[in-house]
C-alpha positions as CSV (number, residue, x, y, z in Angstrom):
1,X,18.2,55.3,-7.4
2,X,20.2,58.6,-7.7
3,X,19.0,60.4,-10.8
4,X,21.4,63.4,-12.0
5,X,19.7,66.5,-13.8
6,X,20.8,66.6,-17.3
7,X,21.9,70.0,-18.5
8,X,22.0,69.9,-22.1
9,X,20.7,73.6,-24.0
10,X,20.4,74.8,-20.0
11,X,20.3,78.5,-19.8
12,X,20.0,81.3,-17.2
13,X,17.5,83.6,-19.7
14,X,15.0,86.4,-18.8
15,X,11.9,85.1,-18.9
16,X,8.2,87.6,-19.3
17,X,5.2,86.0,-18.3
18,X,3.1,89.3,-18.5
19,X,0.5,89.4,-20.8
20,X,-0.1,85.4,-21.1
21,X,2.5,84.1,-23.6
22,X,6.2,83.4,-22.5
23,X,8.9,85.7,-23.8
24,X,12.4,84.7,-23.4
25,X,15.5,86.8,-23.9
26,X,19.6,86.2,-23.9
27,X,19.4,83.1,-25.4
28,X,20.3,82.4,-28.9
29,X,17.6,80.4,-30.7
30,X,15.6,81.2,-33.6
31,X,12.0,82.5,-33.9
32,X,9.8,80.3,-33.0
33,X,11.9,77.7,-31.5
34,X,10.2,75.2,-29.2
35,X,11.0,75.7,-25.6
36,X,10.8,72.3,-24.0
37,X,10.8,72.7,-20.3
38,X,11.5,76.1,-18.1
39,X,12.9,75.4,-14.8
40,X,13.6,77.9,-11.7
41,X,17.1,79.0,-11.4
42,X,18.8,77.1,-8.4
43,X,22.0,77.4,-6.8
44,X,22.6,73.6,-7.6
45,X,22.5,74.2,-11.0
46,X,25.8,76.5,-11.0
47,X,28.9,74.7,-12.9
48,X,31.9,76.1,-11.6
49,X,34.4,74.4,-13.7
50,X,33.1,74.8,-17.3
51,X,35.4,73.0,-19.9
52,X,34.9,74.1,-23.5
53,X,36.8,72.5,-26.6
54,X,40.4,73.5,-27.3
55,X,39.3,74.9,-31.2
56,X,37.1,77.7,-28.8
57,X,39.3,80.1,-27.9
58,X,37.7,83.1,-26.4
59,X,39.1,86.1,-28.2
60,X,36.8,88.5,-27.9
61,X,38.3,91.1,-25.9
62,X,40.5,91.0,-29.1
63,X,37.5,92.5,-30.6
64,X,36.6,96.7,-31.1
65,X,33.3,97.2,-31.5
66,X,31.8,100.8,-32.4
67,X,28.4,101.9,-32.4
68,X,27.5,104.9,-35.2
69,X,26.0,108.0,-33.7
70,X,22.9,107.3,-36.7
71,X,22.9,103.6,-35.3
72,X,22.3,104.4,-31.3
73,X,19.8,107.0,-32.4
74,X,17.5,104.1,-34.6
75,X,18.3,102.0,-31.4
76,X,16.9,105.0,-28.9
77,X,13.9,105.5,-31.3
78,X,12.9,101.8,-31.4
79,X,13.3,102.0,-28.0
80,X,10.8,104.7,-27.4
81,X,8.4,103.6,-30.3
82,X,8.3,100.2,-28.0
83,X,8.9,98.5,-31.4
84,X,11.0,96.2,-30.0
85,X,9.9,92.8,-27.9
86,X,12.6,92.2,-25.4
87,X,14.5,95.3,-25.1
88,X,13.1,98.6,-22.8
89,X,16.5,100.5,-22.8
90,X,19.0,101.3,-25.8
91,X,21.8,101.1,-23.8
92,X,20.6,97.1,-23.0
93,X,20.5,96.8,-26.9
94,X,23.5,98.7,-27.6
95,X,25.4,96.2,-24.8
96,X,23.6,93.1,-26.5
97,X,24.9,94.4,-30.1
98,X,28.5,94.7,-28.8
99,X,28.3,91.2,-27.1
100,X,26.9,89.5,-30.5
101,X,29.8,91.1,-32.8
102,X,32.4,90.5,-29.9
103,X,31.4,87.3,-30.7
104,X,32.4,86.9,-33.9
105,X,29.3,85.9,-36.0
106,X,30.8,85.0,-38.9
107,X,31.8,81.4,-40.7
108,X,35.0,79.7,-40.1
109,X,35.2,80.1,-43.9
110,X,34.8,83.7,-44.0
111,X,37.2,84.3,-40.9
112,X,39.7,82.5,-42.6
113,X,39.0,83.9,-46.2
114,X,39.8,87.6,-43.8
115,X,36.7,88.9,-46.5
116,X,36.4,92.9,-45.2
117,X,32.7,94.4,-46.0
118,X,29.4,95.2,-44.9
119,X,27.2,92.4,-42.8
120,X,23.6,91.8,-41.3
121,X,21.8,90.0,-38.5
122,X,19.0,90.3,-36.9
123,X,18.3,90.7,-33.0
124,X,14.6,90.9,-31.6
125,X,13.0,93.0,-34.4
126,X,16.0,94.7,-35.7
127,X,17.9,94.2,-38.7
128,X,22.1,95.6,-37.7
129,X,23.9,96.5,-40.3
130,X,27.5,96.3,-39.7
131,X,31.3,97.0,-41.7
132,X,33.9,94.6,-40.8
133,X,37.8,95.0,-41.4
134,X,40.0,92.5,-43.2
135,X,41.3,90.8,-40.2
136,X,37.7,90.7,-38.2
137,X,39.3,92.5,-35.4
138,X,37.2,95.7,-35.9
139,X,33.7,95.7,-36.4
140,X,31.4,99.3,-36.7
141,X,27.8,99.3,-36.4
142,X,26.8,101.5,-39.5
143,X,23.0,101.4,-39.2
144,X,19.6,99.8,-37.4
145,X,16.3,99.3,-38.7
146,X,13.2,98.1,-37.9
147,X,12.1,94.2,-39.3
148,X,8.4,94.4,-39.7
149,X,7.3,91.0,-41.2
150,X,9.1,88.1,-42.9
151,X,8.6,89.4,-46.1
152,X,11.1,92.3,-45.1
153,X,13.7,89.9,-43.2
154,X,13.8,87.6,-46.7
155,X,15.0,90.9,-48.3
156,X,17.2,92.1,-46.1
157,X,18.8,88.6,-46.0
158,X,19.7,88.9,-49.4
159,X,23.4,89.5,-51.4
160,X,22.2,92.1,-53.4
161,X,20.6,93.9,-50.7
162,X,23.9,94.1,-48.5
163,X,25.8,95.2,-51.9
164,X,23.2,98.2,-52.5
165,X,23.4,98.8,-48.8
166,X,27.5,98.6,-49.2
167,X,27.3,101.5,-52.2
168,X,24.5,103.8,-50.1
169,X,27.0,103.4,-46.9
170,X,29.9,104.7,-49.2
171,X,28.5,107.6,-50.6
């Protein structure tokens, strides 16, 4: 029997062992997500003729991303503090920001509804607060800050919160 290794969810990810529990990074899961297996990265396991679905068009490029001076300096302090879990250099989570939003995070429903204004999301133990133009081709990085606990994340998660943060931004 010739047995075929399934793929599914298969990831090249950065992967710390150090200090007895298994940290991954560049992989987009949440919190606390069960990782089934790890496997070694093989030269096998390179697809060289990835197909993806005609509705995925990659338009990123299309995509300006800015990062505030106030913004890279939360980044660089976090940095230094060693507040955050996977990240040792700013300029890695400054390129990992850029990458997300180049990405277009957003609905489908929000895309279409072109709704301009400020946004969240959080990366590793950062909260990015972000401004977005009407036709989600421009996206500015207005501010970074630290997500202690859960309790913090719930807030920051919130309407209102990203409507008082909207006003503070504006003033």
């Amino acid at each position: 029997d010739v047995y075929k290794r399934q793929v599914h969810g298969a990831k090249i990810l950065s992967v710390d062992a150090s200090n007895g529990t298994v940290l991954v990074s560049g992989i987009d899961l949440v919190n606390g997500t069960p990782i089934i297996d790890l496997k070694p990265y093989i030269g096998a396991d390179v697809v060289m003729e990835a197909k993806f679905a005609s509705w995925l068009k990659d338009d990123s490029e299309e995509r300006n991303v800015k990062i505030s001076p106030n913004a890279m300096k939360a980044m660089e302090e976090l940095v230094s503090e060693g507040k955050l879990r996977f990240y040792k250099r700013a300029e890695d989570v400054a390129e990992l920001i850029v990458e997300v939003l180049k990405q277009n995070p957003h609905s489908k429903s929000a895309i279409e509804g072109k709704k301009a204004g400020v946004f969240a999301l959080a990366l590793d133990n950062m909260e990015v607060i972000y401004q977005v133009n009407a036709g989600f081709s421009e996206f500015e990085v207005l501010k970074v800050i630290e997500c202690k606990n859960e309790a913090q994340i719930k807030k920051l998660r919130t309407k209102e919160w990203l409507e008082e943060t909207s006003v503070s931004l504006s003033k």
